[in-house]
Backbone as CSV, one residue per row, in Angstrom:
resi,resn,N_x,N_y,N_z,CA_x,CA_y,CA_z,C_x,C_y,C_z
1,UNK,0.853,-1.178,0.000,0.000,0.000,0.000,0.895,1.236,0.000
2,UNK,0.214,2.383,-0.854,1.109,3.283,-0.765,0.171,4.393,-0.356
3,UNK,0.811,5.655,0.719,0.324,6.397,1.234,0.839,7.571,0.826
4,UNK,0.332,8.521,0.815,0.470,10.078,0.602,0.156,11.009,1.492
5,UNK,1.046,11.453,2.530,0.269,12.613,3.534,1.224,13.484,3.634
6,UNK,0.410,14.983,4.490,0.886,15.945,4.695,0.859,16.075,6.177
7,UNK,2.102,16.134,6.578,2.511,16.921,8.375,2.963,18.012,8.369
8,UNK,2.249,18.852,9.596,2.101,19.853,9.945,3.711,20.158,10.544
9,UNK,4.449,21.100,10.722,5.492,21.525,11.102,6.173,20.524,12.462
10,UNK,5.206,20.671,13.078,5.630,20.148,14.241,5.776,18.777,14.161
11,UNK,5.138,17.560,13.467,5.295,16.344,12.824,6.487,16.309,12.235
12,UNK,6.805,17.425,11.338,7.449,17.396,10.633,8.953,16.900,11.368
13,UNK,8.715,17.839,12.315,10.355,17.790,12.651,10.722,16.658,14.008
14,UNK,9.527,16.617,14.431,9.358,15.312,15.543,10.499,13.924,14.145
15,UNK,9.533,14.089,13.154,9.870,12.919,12.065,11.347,13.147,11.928
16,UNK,11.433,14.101,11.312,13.207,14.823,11.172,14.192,14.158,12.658
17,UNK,14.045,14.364,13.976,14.282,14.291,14.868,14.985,12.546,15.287
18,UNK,13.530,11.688,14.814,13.639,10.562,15.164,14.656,9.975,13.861
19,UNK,14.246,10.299,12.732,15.720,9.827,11.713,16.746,10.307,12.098
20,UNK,16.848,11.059,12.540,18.538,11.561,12.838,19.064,10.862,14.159
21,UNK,18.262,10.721,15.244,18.514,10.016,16.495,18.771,8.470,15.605
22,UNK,17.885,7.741,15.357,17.645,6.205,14.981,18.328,5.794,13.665
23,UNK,18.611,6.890,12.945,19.235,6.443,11.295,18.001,5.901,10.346
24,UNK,16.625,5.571,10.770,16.262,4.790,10.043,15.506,5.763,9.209
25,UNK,14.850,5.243,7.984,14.105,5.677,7.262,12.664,6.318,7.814
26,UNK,12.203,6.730,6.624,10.627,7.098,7.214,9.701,5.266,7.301
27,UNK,9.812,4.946,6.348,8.794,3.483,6.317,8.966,2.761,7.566
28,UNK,10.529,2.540,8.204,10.405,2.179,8.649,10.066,2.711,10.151
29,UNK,10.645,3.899,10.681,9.451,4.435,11.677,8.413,4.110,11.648
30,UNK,7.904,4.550,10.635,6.036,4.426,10.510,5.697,3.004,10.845
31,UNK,6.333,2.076,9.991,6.191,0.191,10.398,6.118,0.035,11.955
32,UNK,7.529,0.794,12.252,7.710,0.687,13.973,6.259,1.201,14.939
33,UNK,5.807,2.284,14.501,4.712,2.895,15.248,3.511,2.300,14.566
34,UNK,3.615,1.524,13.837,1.968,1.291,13.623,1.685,-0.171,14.768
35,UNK,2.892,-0.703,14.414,3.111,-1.977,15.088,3.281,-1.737,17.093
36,UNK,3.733,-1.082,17.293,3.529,-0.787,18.677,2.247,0.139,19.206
37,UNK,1.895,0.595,18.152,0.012,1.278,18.673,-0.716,0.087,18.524
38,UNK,-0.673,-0.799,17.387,-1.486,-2.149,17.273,-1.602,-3.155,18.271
39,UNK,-0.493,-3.150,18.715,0.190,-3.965,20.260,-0.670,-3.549,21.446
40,UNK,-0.431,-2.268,21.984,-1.294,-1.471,22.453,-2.686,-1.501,22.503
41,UNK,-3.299,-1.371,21.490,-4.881,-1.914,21.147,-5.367,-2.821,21.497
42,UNK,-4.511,-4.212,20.833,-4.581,-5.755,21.053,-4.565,-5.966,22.269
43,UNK,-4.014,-5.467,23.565,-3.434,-5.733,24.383,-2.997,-4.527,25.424
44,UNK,-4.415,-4.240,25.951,-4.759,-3.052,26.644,-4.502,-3.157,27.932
45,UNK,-3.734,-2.497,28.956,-3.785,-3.319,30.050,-5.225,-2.863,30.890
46,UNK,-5.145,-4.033,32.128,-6.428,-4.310,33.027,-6.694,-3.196,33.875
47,UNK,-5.331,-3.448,34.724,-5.567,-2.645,35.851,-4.688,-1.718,35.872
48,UNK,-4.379,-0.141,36.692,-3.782,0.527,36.349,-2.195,0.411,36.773
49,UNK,-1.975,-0.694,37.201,-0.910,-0.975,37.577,0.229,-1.561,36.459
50,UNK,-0.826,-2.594,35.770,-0.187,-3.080,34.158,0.007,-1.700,33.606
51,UNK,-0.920,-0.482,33.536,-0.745,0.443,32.845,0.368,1.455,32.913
52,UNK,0.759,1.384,34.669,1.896,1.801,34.974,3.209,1.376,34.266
53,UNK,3.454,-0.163,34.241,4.048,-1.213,34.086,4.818,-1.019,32.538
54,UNK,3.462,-0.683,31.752,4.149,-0.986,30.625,4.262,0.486,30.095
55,UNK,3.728,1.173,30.695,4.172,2.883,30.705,5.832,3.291,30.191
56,UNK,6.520,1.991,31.245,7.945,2.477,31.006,8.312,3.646,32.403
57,UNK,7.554,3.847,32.882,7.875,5.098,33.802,8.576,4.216,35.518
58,UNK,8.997,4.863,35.648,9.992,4.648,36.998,9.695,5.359,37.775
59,UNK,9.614,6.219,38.223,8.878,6.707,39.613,9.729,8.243,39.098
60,UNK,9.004,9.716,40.471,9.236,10.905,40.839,8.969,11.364,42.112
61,UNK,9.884,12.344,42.382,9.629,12.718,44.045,10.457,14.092,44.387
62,UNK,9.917,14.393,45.127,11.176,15.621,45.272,11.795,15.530,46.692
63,UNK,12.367,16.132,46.632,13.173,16.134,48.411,14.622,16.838,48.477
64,UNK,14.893,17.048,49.624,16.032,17.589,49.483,17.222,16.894,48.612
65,UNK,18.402,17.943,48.526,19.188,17.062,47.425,20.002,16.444,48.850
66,UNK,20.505,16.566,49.840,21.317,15.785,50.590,20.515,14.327,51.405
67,UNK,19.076,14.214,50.770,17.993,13.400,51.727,18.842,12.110,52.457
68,UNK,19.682,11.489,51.347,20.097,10.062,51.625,21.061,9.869,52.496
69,UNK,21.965,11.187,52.486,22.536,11.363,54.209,22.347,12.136,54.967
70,UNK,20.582,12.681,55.442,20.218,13.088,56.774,18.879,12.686,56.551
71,UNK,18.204,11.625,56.041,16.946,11.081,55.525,16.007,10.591,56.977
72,UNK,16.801,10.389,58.233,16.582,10.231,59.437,16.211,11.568,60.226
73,UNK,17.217,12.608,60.271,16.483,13.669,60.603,15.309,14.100,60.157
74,UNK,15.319,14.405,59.012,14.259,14.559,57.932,13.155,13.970,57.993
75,UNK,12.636,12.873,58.437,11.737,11.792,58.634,11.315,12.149,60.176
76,UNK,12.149,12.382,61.375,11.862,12.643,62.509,11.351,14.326,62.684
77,UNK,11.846,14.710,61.907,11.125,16.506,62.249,9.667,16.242,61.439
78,UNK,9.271,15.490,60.344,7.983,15.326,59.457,7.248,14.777,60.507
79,UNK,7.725,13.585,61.235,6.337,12.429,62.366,6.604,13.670,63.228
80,UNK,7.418,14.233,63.790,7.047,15.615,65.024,6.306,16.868,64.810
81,UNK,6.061,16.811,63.336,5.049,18.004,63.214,4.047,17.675,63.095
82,UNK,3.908,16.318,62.568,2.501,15.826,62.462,1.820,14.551,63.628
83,UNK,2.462,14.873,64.629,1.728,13.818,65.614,2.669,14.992,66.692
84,UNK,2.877,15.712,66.851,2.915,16.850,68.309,2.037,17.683,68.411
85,UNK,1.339,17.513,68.914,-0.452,18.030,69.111,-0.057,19.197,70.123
86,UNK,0.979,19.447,70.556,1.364,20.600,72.324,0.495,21.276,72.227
């Protein structure tokens, strides 16, 4: 099958972007993304945990940048503000 379309600027260069990162052609991007949205479809996850799962995502948090060596203080001034009723 042969296709003919027009992308808007911003497509455009998303497309531009991913050939230059990957080397590959346009067909085959497009092969790549039709085949992993199809996947997707086929194979929706259940609960939002699969959805997490196959998200790819790893977790976020903020905190101080030194947390992991004073993560004890830090933890003891949080339970003393929130359970010291004085």
């Amino acid at each position: 099958m042969q296709i003919t379309t027009q992308l808007d600027d911003d497509a455009a260069n998303k497309l531009t972007y991913i050939q230059q990162q990957t080397g590959q052609d346009t067909e085959t991007i497009l092969k790549v993304a039709i085949d992993e949205y199809y996947q997707k479809l086929q194979h929706p996850p259940k609960t939002p945990l699969e959805a997490l799962t196959q998200s790819g995502f790893i977790g976020c948090g903020s905190a101080e940048p030194d947390l992991s060596v004073n993560y004890k203080t830090v933890l003891q001034e949080e339970l003393e503000k929130k359970y010291d009723h004085r």
